[in-house]
CHARMM-style PDB file with segment names, atoms N, HN, CA, C and O in Angstrom:
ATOM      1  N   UNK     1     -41.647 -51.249-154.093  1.00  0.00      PROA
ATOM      2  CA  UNK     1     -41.815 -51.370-155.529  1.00  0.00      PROA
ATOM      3  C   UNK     1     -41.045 -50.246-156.204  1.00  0.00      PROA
ATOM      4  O   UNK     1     -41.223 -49.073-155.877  1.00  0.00      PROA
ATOM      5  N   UNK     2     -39.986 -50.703-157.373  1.00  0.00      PROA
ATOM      6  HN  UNK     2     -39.841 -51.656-157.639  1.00  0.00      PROA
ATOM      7  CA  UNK     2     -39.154 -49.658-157.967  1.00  0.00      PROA
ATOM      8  C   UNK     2     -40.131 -48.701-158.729  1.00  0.00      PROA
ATOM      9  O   UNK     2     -41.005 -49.080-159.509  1.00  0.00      PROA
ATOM     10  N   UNK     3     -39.779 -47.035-158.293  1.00  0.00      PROA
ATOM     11  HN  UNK     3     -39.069 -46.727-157.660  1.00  0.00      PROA
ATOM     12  CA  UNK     3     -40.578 -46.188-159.536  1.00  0.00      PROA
ATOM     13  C   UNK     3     -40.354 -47.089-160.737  1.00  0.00      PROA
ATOM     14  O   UNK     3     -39.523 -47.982-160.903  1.00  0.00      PROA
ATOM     15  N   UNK     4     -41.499 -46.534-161.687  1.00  0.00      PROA
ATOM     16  HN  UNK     4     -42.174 -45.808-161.552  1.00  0.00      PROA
ATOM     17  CA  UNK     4     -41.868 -46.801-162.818  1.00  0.00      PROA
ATOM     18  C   UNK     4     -41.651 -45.832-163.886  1.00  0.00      PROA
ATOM     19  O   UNK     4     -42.501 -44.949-164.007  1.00  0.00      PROA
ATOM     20  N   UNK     5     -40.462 -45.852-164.835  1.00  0.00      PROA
ATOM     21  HN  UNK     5     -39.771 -46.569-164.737  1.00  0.00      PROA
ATOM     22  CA  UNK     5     -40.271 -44.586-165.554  1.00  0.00      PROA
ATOM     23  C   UNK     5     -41.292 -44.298-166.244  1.00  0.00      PROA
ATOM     24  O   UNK     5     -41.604 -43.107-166.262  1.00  0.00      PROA
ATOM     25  N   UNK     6     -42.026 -45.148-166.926  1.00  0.00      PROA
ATOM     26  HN  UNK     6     -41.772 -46.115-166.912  1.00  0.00      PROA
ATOM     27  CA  UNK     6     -43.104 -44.791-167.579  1.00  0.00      PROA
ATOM     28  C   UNK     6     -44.387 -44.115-167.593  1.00  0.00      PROA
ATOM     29  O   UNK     6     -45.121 -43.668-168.474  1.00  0.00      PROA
ATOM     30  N   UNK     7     -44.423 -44.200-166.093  1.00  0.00      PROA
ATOM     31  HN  UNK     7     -43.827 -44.563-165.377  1.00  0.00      PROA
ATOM     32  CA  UNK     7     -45.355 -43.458-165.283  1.00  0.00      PROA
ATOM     33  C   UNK     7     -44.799 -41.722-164.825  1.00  0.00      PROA
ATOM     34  O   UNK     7     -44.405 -41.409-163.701  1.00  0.00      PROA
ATOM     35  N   UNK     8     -44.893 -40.898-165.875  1.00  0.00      PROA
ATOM     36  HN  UNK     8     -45.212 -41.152-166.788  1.00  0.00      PROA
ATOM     37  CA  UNK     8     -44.165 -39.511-165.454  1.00  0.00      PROA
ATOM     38  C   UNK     8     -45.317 -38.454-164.912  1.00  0.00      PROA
ATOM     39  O   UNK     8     -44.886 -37.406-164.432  1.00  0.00      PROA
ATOM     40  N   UNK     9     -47.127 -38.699-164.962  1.00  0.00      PROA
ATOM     41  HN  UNK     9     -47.478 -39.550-165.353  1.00  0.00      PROA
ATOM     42  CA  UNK     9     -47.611 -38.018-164.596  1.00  0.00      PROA
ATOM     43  C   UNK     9     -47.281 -37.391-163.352  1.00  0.00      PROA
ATOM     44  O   UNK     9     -46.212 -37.533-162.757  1.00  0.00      PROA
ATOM     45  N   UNK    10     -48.557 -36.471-162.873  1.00  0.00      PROA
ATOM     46  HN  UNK    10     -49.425 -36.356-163.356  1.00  0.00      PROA
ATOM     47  CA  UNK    10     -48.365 -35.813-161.945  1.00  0.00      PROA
ATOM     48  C   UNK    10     -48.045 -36.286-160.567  1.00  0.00      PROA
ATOM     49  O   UNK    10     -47.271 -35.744-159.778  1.00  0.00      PROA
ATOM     50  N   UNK    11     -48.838 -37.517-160.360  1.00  0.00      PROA
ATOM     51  HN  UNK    11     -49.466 -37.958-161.001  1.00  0.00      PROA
ATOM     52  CA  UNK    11     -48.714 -38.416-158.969  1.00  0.00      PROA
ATOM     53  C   UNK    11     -46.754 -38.385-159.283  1.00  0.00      PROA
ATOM     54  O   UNK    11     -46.065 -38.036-158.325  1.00  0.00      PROA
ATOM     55  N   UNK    12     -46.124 -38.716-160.461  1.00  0.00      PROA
ATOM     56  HN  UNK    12     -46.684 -38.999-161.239  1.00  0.00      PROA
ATOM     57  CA  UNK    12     -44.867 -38.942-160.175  1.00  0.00      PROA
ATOM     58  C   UNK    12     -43.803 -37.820-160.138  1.00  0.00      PROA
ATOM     59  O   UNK    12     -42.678 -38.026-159.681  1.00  0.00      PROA
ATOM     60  N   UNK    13     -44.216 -36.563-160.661  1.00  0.00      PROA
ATOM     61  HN  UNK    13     -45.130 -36.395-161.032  1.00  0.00      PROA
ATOM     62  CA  UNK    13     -43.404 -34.996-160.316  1.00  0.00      PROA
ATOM     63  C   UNK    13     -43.786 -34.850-159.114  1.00  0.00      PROA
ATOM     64  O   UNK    13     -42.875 -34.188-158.615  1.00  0.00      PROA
ATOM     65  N   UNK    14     -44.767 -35.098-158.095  1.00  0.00      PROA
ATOM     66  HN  UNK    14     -45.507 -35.636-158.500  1.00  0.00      PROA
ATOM     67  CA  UNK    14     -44.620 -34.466-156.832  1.00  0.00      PROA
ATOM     68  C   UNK    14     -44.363 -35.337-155.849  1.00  0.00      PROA
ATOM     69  O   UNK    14     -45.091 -35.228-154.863  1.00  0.00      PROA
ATOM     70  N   UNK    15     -43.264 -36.453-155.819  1.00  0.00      PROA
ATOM     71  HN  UNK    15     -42.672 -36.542-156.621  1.00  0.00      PROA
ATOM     72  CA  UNK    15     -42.407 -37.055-154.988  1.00  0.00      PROA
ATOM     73  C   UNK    15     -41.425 -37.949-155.542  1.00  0.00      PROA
ATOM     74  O   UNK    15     -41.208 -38.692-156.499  1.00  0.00      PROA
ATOM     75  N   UNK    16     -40.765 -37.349-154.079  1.00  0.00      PROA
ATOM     76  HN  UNK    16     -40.941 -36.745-153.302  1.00  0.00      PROA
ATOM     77  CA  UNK    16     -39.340 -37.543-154.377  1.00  0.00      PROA
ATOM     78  C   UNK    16     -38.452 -39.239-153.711  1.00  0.00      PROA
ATOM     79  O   UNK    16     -37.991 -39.426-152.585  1.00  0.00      PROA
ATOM     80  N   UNK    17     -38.476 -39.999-154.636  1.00  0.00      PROA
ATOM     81  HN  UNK    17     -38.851 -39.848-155.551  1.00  0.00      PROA
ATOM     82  CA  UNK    17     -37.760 -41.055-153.714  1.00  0.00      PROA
ATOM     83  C   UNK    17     -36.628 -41.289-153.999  1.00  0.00      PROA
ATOM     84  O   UNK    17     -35.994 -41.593-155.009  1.00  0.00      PROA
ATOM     85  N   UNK    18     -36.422 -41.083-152.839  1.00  0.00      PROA
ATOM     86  HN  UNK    18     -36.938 -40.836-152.018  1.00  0.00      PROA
ATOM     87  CA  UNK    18     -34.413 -40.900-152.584  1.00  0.00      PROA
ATOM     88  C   UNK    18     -33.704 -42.205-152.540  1.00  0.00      PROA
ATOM     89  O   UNK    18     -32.566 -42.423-152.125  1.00  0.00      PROA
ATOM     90  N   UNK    19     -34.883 -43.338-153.219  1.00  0.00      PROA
ATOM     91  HN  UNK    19     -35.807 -43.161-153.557  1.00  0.00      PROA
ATOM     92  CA  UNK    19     -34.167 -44.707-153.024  1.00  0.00      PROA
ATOM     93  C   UNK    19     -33.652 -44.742-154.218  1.00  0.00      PROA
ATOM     94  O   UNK    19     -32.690 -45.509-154.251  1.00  0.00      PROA
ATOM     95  N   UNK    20     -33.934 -44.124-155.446  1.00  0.00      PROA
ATOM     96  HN  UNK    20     -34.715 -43.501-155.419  1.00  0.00      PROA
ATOM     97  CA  UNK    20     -33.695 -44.041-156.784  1.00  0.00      PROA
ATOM     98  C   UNK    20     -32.616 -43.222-156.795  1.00  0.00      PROA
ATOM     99  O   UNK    20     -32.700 -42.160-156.178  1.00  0.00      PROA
ATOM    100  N   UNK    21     -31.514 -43.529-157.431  1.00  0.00      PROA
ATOM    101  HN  UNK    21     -31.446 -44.392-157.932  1.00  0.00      PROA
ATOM    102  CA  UNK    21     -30.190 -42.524-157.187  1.00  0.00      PROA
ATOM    103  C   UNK    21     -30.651 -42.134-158.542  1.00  0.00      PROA
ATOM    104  O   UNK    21     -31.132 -41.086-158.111  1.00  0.00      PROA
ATOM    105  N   UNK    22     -30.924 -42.075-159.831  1.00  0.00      PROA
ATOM    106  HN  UNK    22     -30.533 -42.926-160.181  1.00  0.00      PROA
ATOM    107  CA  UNK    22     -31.528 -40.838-160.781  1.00  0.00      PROA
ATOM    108  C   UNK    22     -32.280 -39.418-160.455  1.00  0.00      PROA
ATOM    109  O   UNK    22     -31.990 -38.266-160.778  1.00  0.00      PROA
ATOM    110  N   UNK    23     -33.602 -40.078-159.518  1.00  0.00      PROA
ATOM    111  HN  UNK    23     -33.837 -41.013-159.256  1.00  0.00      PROA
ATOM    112  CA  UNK    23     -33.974 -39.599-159.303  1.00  0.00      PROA
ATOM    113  C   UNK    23     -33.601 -38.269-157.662  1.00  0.00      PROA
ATOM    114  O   UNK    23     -34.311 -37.313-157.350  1.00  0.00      PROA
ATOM    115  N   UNK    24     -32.520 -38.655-157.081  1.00  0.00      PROA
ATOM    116  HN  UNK    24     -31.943 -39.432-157.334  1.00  0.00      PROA
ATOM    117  CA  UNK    24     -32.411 -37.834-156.261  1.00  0.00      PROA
ATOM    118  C   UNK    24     -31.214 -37.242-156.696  1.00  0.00      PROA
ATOM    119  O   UNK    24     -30.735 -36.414-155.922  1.00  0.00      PROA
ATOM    120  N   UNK    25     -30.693 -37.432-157.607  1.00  0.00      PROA
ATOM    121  HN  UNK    25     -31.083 -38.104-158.236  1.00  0.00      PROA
ATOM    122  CA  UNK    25     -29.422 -36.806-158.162  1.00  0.00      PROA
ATOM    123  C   UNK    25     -30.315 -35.659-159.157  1.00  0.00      PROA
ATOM    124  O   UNK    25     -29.874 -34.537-159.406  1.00  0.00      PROA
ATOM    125  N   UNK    26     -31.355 -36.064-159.554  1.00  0.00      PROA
ATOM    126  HN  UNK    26     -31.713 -36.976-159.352  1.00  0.00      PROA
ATOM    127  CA  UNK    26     -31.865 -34.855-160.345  1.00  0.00      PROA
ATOM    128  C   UNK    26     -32.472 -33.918-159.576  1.00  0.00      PROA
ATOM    129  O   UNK    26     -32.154 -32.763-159.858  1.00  0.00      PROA
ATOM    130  N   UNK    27     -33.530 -34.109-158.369  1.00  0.00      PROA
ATOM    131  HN  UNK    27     -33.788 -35.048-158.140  1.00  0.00      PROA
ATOM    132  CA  UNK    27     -33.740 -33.389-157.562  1.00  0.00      PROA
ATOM    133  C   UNK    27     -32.582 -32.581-157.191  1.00  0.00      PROA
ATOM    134  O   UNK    27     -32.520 -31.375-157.431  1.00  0.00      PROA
ATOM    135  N   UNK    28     -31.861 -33.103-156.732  1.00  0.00      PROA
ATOM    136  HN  UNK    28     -31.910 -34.082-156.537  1.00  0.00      PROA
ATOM    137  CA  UNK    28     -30.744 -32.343-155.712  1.00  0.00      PROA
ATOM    138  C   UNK    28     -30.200 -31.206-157.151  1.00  0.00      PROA
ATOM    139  O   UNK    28     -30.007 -30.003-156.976  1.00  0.00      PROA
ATOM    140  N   UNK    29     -30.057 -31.790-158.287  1.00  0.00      PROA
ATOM    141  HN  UNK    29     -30.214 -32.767-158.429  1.00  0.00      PROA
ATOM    142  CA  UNK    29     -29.505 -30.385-158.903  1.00  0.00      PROA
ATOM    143  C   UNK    29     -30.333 -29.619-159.316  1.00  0.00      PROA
ATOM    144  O   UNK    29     -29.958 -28.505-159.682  1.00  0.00      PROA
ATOM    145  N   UNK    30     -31.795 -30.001-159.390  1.00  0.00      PROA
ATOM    146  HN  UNK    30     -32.100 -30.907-159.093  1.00  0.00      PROA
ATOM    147  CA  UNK    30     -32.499 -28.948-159.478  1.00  0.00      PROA
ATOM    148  C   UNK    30     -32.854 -28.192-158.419  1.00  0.00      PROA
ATOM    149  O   UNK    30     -33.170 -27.062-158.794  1.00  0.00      PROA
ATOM    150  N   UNK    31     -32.923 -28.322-157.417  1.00  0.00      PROA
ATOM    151  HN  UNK    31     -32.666 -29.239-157.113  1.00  0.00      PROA
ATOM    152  CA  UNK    31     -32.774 -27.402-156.136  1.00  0.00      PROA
ATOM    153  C   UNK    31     -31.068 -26.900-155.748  1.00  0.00      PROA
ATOM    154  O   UNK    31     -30.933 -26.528-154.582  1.00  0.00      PROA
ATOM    155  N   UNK    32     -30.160 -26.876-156.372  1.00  0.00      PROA
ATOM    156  HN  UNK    32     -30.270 -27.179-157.319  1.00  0.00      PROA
ATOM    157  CA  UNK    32     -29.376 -26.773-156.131  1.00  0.00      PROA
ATOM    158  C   UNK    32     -28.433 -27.122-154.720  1.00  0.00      PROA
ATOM    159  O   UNK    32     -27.676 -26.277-154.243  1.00  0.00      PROA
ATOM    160  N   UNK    33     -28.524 -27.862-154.406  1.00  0.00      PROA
ATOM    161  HN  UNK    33     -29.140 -28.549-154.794  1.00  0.00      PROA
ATOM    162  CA  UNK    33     -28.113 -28.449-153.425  1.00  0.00      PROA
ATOM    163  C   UNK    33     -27.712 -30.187-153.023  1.00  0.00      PROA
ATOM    164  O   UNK    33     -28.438 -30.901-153.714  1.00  0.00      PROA
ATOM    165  N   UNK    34     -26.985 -30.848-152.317  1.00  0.00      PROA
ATOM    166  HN  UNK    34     -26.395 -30.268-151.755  1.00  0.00      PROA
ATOM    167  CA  UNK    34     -26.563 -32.175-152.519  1.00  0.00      PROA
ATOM    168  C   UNK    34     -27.619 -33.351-152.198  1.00  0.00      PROA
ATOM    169  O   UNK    34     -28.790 -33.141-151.880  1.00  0.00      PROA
ATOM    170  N   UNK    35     -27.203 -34.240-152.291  1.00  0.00      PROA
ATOM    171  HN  UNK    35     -26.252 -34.410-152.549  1.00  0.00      PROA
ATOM    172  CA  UNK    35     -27.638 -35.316-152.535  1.00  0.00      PROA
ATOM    173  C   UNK    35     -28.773 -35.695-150.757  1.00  0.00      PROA
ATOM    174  O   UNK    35     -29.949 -35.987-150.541  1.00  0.00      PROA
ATOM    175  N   UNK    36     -27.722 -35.493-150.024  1.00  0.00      PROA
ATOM    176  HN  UNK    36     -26.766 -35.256-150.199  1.00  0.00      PROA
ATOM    177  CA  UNK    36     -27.745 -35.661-148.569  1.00  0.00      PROA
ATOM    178  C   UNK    36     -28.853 -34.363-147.930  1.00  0.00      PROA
ATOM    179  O   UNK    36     -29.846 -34.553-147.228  1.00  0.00      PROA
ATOM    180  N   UNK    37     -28.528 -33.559-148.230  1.00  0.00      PROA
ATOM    181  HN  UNK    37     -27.721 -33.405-148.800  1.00  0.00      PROA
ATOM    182  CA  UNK    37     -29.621 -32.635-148.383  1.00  0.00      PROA
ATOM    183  C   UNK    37     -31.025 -32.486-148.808  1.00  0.00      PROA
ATOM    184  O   UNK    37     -31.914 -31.794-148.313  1.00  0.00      PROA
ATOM    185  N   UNK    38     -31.049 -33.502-150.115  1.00  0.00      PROA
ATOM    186  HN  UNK    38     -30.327 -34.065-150.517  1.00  0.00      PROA
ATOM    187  CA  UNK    38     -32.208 -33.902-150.642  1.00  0.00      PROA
ATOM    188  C   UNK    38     -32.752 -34.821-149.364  1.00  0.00      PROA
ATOM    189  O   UNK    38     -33.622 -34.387-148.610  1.00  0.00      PROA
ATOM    190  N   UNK    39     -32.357 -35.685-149.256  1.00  0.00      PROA
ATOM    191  HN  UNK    39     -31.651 -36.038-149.869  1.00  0.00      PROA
ATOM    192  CA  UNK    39     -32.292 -36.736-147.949  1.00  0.00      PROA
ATOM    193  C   UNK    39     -33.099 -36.193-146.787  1.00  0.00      PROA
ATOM    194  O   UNK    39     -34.156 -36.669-146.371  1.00  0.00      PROA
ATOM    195  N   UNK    40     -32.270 -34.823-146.186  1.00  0.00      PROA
ATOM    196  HN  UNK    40     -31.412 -34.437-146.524  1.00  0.00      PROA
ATOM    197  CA  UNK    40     -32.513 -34.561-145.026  1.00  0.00      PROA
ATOM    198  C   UNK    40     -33.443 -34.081-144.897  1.00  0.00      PROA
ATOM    199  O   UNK    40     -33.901 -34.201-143.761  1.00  0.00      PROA
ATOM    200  N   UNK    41     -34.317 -33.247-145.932  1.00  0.00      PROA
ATOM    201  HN  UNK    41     -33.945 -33.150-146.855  1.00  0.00      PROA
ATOM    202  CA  UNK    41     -35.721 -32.792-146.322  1.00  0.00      PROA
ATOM    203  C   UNK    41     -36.521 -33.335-146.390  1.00  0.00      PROA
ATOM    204  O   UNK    41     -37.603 -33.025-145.892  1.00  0.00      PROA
ATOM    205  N   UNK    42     -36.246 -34.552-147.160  1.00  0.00      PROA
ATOM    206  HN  UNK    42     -35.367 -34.804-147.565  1.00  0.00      PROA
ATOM    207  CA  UNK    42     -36.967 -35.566-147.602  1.00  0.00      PROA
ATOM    208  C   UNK    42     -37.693 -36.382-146.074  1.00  0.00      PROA
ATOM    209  O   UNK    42     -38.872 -36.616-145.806  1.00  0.00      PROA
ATOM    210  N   UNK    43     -36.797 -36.579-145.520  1.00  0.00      PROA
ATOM    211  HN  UNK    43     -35.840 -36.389-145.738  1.00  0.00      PROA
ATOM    212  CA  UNK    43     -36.637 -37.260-143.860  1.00  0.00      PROA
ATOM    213  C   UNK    43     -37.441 -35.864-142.919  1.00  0.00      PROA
ATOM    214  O   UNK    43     -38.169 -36.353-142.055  1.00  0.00      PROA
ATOM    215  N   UNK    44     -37.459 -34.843-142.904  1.00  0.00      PROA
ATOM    216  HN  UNK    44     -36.868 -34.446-143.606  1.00  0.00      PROA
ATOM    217  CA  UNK    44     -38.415 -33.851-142.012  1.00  0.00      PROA
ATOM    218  C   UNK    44     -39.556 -33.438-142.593  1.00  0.00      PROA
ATOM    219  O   UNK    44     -40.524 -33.076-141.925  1.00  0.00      PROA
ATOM    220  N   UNK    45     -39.538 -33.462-144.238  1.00  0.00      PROA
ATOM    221  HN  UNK    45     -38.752 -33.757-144.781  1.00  0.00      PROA
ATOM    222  CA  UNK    45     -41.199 -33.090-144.161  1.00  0.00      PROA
ATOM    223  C   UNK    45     -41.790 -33.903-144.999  1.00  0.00      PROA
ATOM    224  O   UNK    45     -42.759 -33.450-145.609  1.00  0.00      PROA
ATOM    225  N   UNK    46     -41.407 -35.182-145.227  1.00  0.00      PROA
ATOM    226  HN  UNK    46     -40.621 -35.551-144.731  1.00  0.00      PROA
ATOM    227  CA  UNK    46     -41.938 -36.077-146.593  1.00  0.00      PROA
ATOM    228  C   UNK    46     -41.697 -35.882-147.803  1.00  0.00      PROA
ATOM    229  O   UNK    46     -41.237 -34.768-148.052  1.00  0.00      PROA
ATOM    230  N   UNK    47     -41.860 -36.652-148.755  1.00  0.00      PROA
ATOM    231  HN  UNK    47     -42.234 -37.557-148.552  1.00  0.00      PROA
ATOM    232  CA  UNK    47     -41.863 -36.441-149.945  1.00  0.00      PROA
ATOM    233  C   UNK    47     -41.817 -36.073-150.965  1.00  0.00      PROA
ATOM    234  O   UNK    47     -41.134 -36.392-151.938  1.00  0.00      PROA
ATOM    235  N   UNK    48     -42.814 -35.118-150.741  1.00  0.00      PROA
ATOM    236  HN  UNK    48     -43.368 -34.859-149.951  1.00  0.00      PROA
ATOM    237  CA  UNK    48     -43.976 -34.087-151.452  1.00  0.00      PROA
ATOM    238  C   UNK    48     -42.898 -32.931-151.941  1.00  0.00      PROA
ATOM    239  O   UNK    48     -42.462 -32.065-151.184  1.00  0.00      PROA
ATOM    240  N   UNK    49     -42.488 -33.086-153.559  1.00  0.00      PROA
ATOM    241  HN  UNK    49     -42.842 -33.790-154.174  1.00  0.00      PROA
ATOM    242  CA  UNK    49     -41.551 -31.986-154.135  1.00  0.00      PROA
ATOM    243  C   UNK    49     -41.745 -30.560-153.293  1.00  0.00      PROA
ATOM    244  O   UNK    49     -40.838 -30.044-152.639  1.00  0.00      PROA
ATOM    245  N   UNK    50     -43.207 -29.971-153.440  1.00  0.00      PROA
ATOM    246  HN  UNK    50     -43.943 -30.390-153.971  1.00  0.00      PROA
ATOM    247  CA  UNK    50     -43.406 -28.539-153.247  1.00  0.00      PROA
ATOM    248  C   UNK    50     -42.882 -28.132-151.876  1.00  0.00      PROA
ATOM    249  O   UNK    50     -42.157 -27.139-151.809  1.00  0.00      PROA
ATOM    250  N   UNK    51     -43.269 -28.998-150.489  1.00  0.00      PROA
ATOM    251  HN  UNK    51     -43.857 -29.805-150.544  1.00  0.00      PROA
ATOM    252  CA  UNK    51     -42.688 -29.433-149.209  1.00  0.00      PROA
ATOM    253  C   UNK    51     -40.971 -29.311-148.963  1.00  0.00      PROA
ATOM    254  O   UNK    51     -40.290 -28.628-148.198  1.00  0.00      PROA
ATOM    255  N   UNK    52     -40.736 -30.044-149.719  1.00  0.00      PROA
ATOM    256  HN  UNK    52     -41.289 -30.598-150.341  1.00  0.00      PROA
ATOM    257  CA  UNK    52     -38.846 -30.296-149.758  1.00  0.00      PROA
ATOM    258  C   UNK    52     -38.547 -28.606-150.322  1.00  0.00      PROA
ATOM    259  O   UNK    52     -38.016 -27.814-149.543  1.00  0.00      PROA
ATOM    260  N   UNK    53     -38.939 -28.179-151.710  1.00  0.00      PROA
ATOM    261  HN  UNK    53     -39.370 -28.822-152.343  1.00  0.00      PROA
ATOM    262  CA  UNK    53     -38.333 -26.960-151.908  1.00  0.00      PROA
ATOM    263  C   UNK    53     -38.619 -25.882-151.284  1.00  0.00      PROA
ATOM    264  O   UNK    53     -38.094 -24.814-151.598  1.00  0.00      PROA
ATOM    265  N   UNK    54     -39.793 -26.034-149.972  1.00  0.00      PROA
ATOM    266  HN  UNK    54     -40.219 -26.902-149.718  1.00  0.00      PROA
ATOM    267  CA  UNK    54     -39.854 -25.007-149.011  1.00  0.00      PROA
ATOM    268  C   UNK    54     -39.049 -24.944-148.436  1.00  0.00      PROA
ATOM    269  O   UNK    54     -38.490 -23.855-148.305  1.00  0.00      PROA
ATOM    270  N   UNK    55     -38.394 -26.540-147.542  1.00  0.00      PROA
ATOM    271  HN  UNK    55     -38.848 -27.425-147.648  1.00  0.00      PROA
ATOM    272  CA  UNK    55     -37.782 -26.671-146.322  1.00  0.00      PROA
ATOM    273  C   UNK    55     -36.556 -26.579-147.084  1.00  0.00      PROA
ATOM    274  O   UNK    55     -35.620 -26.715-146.297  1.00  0.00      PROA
ATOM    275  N   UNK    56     -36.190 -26.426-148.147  1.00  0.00      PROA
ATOM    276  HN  UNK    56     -36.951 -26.316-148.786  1.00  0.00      PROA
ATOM    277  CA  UNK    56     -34.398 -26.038-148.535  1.00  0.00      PROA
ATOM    278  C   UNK    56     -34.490 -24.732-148.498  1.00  0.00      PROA
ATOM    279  O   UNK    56     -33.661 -24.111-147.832  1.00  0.00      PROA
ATOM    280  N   UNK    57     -35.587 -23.994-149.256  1.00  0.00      PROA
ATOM    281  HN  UNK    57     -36.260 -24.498-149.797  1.00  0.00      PROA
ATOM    282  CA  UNK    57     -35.593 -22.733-148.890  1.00  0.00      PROA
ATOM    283  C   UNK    57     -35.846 -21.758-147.226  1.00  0.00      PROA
ATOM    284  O   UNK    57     -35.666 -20.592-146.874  1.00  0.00      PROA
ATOM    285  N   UNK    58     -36.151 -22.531-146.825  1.00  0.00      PROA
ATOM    286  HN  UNK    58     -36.296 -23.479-147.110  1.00  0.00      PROA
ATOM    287  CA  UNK    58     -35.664 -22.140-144.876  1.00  0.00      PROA
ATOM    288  C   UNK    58     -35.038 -22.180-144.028  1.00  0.00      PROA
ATOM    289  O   UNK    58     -34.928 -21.752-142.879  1.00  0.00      PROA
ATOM    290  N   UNK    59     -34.190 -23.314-145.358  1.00  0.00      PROA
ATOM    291  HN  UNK    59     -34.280 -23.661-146.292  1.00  0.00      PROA
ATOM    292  CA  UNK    59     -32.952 -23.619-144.251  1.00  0.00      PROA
ATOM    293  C   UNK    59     -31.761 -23.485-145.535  1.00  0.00      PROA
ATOM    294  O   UNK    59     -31.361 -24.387-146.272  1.00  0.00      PROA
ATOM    295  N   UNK    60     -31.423 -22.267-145.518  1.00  0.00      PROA
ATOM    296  HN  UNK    60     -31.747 -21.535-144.920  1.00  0.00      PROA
ATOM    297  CA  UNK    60     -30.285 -22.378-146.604  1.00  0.00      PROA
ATOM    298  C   UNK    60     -28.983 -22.655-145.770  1.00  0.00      PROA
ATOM    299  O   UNK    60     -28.208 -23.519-146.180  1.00  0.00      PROA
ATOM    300  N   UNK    61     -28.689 -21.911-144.536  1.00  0.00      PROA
ATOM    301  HN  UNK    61     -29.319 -21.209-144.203  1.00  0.00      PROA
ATOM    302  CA  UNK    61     -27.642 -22.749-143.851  1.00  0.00      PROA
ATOM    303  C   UNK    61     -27.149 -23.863-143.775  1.00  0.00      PROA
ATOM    304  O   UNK    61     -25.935 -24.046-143.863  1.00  0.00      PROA
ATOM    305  N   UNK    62     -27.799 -24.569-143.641  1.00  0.00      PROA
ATOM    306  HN  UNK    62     -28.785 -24.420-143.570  1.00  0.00      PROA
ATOM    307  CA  UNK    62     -27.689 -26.124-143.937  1.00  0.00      PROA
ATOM    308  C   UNK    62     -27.518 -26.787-145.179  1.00  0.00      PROA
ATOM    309  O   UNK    62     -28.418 -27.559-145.512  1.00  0.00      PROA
ATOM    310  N   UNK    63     -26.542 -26.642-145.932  1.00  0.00      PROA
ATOM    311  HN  UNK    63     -25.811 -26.016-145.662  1.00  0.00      PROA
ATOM    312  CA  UNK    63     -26.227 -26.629-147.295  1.00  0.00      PROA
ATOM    313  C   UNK    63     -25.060 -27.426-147.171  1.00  0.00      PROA
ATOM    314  O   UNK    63     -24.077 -26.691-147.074  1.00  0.00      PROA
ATOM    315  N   UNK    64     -24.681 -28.987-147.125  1.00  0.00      PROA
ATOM    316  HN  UNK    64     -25.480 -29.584-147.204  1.00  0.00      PROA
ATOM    317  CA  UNK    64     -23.467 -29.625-147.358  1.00  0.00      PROA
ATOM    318  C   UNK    64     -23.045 -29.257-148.442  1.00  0.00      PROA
ATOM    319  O   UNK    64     -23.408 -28.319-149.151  1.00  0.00      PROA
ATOM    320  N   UNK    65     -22.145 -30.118-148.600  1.00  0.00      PROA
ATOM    321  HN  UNK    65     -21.850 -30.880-148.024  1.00  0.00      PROA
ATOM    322  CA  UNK    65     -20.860 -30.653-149.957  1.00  0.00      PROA
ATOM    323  C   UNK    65     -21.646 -31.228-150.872  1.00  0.00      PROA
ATOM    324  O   UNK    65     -22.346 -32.097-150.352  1.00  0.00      PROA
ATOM    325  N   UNK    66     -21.791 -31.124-151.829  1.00  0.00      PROA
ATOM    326  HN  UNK    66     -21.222 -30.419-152.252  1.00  0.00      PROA
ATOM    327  CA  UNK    66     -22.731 -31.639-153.414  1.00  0.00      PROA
ATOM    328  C   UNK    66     -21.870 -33.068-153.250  1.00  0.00      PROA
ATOM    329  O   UNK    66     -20.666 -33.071-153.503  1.00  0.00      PROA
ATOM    330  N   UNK    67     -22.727 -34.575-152.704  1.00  0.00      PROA
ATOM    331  HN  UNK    67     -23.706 -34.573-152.498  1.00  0.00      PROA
ATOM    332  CA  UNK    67     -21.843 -35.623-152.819  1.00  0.00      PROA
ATOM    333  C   UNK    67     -22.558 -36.583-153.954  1.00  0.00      PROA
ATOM    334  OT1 UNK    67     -22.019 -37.633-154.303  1.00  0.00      PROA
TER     335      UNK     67
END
């Protein structure tokens, strides 16, 4: 089922679905980092915004090309 823009509460700031190219294009620049990256976080610890901006922050090495 496609997110629902209308729905911006909290259930919808704390995950991230990377099937929505808005929505992972905004993630990714607000963590500063690419698209694929958003992805690869997304894919090791779930969803869960607070989760993803840990695991970018532990792994700054792992920083592709902004695609």
């Amino acid at each position: 089922m496609p997110d629902s823009k209308q729905k911006t509460g909290s259930p919808d700031r704390d995950r991230i679905n990377v099937n929505e190219d808005y929505e992972l294009r905004d993630w990714a620049a607000r963590f500063g980092v690419g698209p694929n990256e958003v992805k690869a976080a997304v894919k090791a610890v779930g969803d869960n915004t607070r989760k993803v901006e840990e695991y970018l922050r532990a792994h700054p090495g792992n920083k592709q090309a902004h695609t």
